[in-house]
C-alpha positions, -999 to 999 in steps of 0.1 A, spaced: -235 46 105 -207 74 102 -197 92 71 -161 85 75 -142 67 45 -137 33 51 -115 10 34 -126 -19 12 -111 -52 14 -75 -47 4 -73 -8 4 -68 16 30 -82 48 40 -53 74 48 -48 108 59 -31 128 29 -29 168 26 -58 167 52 -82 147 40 -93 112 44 -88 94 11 -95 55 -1 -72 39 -18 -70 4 -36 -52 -18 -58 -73 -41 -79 -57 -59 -108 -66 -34 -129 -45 -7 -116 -15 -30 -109 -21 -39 -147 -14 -5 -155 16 3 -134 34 -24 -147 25 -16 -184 43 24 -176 70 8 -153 82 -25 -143 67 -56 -125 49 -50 -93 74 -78 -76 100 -58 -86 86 -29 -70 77 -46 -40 108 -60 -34 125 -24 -42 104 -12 -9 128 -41 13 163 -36 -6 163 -66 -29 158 -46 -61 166 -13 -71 141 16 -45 111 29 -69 117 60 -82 97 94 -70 75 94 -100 70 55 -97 56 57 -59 35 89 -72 23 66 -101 13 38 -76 -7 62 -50 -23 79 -80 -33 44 -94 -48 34 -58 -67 67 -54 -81 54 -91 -92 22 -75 -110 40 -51 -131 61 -75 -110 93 -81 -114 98 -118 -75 95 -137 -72 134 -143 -84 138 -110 -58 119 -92 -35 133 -113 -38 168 -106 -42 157 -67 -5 139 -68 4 168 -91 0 190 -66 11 177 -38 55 192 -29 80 177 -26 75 174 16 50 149 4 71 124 -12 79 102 20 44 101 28 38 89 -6 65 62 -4 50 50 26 13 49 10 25 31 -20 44 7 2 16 1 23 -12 1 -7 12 -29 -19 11 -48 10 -25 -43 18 -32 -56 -21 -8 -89 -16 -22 -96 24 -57 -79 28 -60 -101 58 -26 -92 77 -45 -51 83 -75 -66 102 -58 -91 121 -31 -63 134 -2 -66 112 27 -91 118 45 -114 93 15 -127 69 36 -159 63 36 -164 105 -2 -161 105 -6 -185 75 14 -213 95 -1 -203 127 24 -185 149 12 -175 179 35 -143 172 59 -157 200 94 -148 186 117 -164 211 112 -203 223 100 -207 256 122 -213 283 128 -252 295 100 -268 312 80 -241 297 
């Protein structure tokens, strides 16, 4: 067994200012994002254009909260987000993006990505038809 950081069901394990860390969602942390902000929907659909994009502080809110669910202590992740620069923030956005989309389809990460709703109805991730007396 290695000592690397592995992810639990529904988290991830990322590199971030050189370090593996784990990061999850559990209800609990969503809970308290959308208690300081707005709906976790709302966010998610901020990530694809069909709401308003999550600020700066809201993404750094969201990784902070998933490095919480992982076992960081609050003030802990705090300071760590705290001091991370602004040549951080994209990284961030896509962490908090994908910490979302790992929470909502735990399943899609081991099975290699793709459209969680093709999966669910059995896709074989063919995107054209086949050809005539195919």
């Amino acid at each position: 067994m290695g000592i690397a950081a592995q992810a639990k069901r529904g988290g991830l394990v990322e590199q971030l200012a050189g370090a593996s860390r784990a990061m999850i969602l559990t209800n609990a942390e969503i809970e308290r994002f959308e208690d300081r902000h707005f709906g976790i929907f709302q966010l998610w659909d901020g990530f694809f254009g069909r709401a308003p994009r999550p600020t700066t502080g809201q993404v750094r809110d969201l990784v902070a909260l998933g490095l919480v669910g992982a076992g960081m202590s609050d003030a802990e992740a705090d300071r760590f987000i705290e001091g991370l620069g602004p040549d951080h923030n994209m990284r961030l956005y896509q962490l908090a993006q994908a910490l979302i989309g790992v929470a909502f389809y735990p399943d899609a990460a081991e099975a290699g990505g793709g459209d969680p709703e093709d999966a669910a109805a059995g896709d074989d991730g063919k995107k054209t038809p086949p050809a005539p007396g195919e």
